[in-house]
C-alpha positions as CSV (number, residue, x, y, z in Angstrom):
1,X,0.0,0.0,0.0
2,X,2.2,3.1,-1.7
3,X,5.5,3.6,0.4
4,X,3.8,4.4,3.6
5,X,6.7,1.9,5.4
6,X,9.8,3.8,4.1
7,X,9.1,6.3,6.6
8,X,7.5,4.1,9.4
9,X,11.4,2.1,8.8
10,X,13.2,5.4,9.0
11,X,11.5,6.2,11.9
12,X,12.3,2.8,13.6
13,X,15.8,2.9,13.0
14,X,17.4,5.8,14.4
15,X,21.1,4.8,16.1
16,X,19.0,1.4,17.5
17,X,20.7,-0.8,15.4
18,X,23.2,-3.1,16.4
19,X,26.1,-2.9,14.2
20,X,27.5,-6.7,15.7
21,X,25.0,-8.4,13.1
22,X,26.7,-6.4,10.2
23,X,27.6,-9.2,7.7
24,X,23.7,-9.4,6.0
25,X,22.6,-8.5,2.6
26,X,19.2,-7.7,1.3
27,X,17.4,-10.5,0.2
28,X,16.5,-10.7,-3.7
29,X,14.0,-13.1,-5.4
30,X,14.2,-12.7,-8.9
31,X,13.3,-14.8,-11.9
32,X,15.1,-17.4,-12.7
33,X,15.8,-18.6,-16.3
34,X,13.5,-18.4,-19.4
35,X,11.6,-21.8,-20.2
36,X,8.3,-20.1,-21.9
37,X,6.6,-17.6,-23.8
38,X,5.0,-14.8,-21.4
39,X,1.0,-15.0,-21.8
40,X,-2.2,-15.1,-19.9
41,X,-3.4,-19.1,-19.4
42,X,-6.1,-20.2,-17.3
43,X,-4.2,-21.8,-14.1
44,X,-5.5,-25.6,-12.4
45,X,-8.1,-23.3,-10.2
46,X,-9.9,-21.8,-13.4
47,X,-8.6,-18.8,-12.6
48,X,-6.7,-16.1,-15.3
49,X,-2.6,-16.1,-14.3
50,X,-0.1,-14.7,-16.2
51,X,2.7,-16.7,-16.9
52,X,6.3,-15.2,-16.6
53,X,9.1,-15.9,-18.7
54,X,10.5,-18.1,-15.7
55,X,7.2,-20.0,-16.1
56,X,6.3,-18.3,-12.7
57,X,2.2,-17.7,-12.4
58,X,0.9,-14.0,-11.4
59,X,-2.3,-13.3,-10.4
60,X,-4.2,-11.3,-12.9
61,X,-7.4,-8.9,-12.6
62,X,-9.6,-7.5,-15.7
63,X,-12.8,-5.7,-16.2
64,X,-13.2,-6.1,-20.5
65,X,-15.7,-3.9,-22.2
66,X,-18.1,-5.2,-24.8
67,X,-16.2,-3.3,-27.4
68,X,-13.2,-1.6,-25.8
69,X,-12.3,1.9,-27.3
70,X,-9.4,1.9,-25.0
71,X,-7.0,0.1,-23.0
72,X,-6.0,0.6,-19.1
73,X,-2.6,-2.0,-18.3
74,X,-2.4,-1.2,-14.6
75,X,0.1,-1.3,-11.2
76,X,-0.3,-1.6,-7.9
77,X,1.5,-0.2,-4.9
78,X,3.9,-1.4,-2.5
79,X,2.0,-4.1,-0.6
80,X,-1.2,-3.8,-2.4
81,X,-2.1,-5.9,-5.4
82,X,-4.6,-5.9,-8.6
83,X,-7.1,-4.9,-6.8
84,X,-6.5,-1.5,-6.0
85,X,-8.0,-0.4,-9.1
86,X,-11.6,-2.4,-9.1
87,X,-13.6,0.4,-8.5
88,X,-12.1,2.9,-11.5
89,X,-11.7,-0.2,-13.4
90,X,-15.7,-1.0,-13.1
91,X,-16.1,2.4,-13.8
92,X,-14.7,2.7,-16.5
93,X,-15.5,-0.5,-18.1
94,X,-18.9,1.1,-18.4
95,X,-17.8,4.0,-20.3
96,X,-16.0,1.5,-23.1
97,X,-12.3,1.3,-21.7
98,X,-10.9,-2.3,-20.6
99,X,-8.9,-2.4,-17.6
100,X,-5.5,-5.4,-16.8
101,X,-3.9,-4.8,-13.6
102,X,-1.2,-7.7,-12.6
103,X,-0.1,-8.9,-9.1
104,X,3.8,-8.1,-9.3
105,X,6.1,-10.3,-8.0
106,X,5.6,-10.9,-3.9
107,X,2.6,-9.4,-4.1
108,X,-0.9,-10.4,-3.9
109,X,-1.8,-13.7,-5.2
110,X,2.1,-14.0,-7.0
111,X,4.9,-16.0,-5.3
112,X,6.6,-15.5,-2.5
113,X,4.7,-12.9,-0.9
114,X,6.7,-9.7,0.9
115,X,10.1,-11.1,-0.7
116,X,11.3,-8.4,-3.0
117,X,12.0,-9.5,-6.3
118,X,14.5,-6.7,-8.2
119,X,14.4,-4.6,-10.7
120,X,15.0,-6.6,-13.4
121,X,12.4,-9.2,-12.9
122,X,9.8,-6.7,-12.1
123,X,10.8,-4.6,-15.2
124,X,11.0,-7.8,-17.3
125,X,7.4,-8.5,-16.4
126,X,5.8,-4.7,-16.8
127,X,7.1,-5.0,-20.7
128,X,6.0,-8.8,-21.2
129,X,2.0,-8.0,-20.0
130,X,1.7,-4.8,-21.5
131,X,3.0,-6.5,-25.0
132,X,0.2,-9.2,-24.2
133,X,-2.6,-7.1,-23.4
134,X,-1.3,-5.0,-26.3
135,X,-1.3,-8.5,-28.9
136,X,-5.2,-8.8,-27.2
137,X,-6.2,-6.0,-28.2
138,X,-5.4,-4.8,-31.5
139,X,-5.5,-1.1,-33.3
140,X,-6.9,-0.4,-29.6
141,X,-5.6,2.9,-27.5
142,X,-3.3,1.8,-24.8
143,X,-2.5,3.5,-21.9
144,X,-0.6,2.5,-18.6
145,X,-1.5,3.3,-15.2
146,X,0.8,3.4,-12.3
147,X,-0.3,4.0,-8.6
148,X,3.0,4.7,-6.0
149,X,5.3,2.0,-6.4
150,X,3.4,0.9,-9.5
151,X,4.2,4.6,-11.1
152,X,7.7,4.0,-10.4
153,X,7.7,0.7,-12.3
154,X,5.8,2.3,-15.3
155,X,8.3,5.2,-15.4
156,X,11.6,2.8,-15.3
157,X,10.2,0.2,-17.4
158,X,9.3,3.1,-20.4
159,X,13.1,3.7,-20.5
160,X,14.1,0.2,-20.6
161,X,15.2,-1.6,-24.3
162,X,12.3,-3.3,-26.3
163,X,10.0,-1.1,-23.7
164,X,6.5,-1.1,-25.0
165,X,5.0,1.9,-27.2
166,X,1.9,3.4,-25.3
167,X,-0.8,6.1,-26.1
168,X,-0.4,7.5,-22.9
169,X,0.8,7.4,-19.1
170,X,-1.5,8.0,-15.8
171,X,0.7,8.7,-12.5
172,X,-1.3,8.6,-9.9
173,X,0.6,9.5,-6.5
174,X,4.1,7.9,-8.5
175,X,6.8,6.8,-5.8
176,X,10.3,8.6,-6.6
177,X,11.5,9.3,-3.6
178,X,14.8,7.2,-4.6
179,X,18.5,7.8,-3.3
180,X,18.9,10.8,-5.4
181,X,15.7,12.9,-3.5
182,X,16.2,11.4,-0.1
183,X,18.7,13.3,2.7
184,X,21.8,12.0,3.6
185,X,19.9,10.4,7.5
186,X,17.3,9.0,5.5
187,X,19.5,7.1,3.2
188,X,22.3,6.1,6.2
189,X,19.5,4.9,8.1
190,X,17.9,2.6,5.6
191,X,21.0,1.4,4.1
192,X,22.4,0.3,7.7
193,X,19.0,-1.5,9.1
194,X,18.9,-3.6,5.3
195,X,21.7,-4.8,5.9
196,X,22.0,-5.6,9.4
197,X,18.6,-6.4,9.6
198,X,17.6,-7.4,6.4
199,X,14.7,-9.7,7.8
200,X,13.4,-6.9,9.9
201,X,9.6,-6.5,9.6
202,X,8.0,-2.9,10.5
203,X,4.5,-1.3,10.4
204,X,2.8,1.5,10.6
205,X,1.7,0.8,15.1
206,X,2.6,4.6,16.9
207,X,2.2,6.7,13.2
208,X,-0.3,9.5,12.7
209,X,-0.3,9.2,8.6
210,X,-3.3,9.6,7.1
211,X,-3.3,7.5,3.6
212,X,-7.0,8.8,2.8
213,X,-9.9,10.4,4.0
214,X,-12.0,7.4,3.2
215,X,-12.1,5.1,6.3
216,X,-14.5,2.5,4.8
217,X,-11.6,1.5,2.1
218,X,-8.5,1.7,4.3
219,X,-10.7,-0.3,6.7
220,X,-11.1,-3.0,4.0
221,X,-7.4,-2.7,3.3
222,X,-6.4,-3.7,6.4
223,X,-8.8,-6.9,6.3
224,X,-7.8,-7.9,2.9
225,X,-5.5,-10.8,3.4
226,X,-4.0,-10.0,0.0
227,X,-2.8,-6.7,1.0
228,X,0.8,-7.1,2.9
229,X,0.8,-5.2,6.5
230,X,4.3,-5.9,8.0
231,X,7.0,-4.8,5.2
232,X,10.4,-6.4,5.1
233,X,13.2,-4.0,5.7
234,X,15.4,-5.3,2.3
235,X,11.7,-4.7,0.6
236,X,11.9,-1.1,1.5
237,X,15.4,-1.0,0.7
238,X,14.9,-2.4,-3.6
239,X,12.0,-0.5,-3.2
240,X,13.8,2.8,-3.0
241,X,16.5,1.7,-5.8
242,X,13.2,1.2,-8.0
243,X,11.9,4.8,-7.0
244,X,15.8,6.3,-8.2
245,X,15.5,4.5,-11.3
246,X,12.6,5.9,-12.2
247,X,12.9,9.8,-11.2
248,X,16.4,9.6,-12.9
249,X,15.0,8.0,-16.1
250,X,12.5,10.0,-16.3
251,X,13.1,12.7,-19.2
252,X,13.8,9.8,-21.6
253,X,10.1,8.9,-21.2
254,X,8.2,10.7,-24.4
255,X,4.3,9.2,-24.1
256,X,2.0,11.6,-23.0
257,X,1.4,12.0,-19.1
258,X,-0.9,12.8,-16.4
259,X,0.3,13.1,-13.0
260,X,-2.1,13.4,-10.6
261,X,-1.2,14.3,-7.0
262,X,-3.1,14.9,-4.0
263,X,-2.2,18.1,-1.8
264,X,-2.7,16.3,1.4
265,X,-0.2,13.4,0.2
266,X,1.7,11.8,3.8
267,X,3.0,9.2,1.8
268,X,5.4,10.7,-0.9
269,X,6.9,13.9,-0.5
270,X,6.1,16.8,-2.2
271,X,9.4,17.7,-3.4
272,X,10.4,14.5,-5.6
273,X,7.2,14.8,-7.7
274,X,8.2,18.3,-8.1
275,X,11.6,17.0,-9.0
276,X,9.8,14.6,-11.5
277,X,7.7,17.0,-13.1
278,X,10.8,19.2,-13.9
279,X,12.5,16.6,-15.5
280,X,9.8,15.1,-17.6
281,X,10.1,16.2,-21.2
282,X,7.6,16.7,-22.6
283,X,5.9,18.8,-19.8
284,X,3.3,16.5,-18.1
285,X,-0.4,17.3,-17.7
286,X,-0.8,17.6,-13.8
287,X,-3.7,17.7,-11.4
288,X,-3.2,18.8,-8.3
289,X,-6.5,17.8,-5.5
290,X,-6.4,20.2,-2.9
291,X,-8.6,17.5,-0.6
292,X,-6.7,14.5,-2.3
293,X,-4.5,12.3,-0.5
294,X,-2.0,9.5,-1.0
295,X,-4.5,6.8,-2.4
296,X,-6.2,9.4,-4.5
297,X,-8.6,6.7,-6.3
298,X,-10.2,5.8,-3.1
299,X,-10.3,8.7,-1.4
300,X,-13.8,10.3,-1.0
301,X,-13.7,12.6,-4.0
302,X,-11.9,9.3,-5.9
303,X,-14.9,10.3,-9.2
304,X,-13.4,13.6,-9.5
305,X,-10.1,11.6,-9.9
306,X,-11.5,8.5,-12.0
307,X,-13.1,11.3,-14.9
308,X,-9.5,13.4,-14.9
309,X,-8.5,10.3,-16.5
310,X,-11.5,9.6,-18.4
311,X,-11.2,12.9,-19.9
312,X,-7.3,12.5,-21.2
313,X,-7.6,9.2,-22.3
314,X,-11.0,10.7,-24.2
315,X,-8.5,13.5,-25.6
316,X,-4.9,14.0,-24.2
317,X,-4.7,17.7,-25.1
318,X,-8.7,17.9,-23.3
319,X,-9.9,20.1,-20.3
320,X,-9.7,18.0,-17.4
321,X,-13.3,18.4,-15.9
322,X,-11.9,19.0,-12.4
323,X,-10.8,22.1,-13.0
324,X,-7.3,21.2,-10.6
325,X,-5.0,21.3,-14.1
326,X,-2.0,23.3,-13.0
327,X,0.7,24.7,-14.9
328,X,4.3,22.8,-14.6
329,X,6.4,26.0,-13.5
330,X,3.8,26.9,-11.1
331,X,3.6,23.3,-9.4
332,X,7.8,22.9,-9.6
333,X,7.7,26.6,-8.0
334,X,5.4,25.6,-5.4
335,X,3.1,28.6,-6.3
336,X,0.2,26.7,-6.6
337,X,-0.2,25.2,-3.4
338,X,-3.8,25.9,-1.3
339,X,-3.8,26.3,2.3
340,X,-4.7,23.4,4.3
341,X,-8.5,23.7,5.0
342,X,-8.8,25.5,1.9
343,X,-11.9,23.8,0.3
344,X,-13.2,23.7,-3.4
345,X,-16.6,23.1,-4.9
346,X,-15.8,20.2,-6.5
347,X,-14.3,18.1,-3.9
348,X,-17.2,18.6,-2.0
349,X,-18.9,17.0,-4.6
């Protein structure tokens, strides 16, 4: 669930580590060799998987339109899985646009669960679904959707060789606070409790950090046995090398983009999406929610959200029906920040 345990672990590990039990390494589970083609295939349960390279089986979600007049490929967060996006995804299967999230690697219904599994393999698997649900679908708009972690796996895997060609790209919330945006504590601590304490599992007990405003879904979250709670402290640590990849990738990637961000974000900083933005070339569309928070497509005003991206993926040049469209030098500048209990007619919506 987004990277809501980097700061819970940086928290944790202030000068309380033992430096006697220095010797450990992060843990990595990638793939191992290639032994098939990549492709969805109905697994012994009867349920859709998506078969790796390494012949390993992910768990797949899809809402498919009669007659799709658009494509949605879709990832998760850290710790959350294909689910995250089955209420847009209903949505907007209504309104003629098909929706394929996948379960990444130690996530959700994939193999070893809370294991982190590298770059590579993760990378390796973003470019083999999208080429599938691209082969599905045919002379059909595609777009890719990243939420937190998931936009940080959607930025890095755009800049990687054979990288799939899409229509357009939807950040909602992207994870980049890598090495390069994080202080020199913040990385000293993390790097020390990996590897001493590589095992280490932490959580979010003692923390004030809001995620949303909608109880009912973070509620659910917590009784979902498919969302990870305790996070591994090697997790955290590949984690952040994902995030750096991504933010310092990121002007190579040249499909459209919509960055959405909410104002009231506790989960990623303000400052590396800033950082993002001003390296993105071409400029990005962004939509700042002055009432959104980290998990901005569950959050109370999540509609406001679900037509912003409606609306680009309906035209990517197109008024966003918000009305939270900002311009880049104004968001990188901080100019267009609201004060806190500022409130908008159309959040209250």
């Amino acid at each position: 669930m987004s990277i809501f345990r980097l700061r819970v672990l940086l928290a944790q590990s202030a000068l309380a580590i033992s430096l006697a039990a220095a010797g450990c390494t992060p843990l990595v589970v990638g793939a191992g060799p290639d032994i098939t083609a990549p492709r969805l295939a109905l697994a012994d349960n009867g349920e859709e998987r998506f078969v790796a390279r390494d012949g390993q089986q992910l768990g797949v979600s899809q809402w498919v339109a009669e007659k799709p007049r658009a494509v949605i490929v879709a990832f998760h967060g850290m710790n959350d899985y294909a689910g995250f996006i089955r209420g847009p995804a209903a949505y907007w299967q209504e309104k003629g646009i098909s929706t394929y999230a996948l379960d990444q690697r130690g996530f959700g219904r994939s193999p070893n669960t809370g294991l982190w599994a590298g770059d590579a393999a993760m990378l390796a698997d973003f470019r083999d679904f999208t080429a599938d649900i691209r082969a599905r679908n045919p002379g059909v708009p595609l777009y890719l959707l990243g939420e937190s972690m998931g936009g940080a796996v959607v930025l890095a895997g755009l800049t990687q060789p054979n990288a799939p060609q899409a229509d357009g790209v939807i950040l909602v919330a992207p994870a980049v606070w890598g090495w390069s945006t994080m202080n020199f504590w913040y990385r000293s601590a993390l790097w020390i409790v990996s590897h001493v304490l590589p095992a280490k599992k932490v959580t979010g007990s003692g923390l004030t950090i809001h995620p949303s405003d909608n109880i009912d879904a973070l509620r659910d979250l917590g009784r979902d046995p498919l969302v990870i709670k305790p996070t591994r402290t090697d997790a955290v640590y590949g984690l952040v090398g994902l995030m750096d990849k991504a933010i310092l990738g990121a002007g190579k990637v040249q499909a459209p983009i919509l960055l959405l961000y909410g104002e009231r974000d506790e989960i990623v900083p303000r400052w590396p999406i800033q950082k993002l933005v001003e390296k993105l070339n071409p400029a990005p569309r962004i939509a700042l929610y002055p009432n959104g928070y980290h998990l901005l497509m569950r959050d109370l005003q999540r509609q406001v959200v679900w037509n912003d991206v409606l609306a680009f993926i309906d035209r990517t040049n197109g008024k966003l029906p918000s009305g939270y469209e900002f311009d880049r030098q104004a968001f990188i500048e901080g100019k267009v920040w609201s004060k806190p209990k500022q409130q908008t007619a159309a959040a209250a919506k």
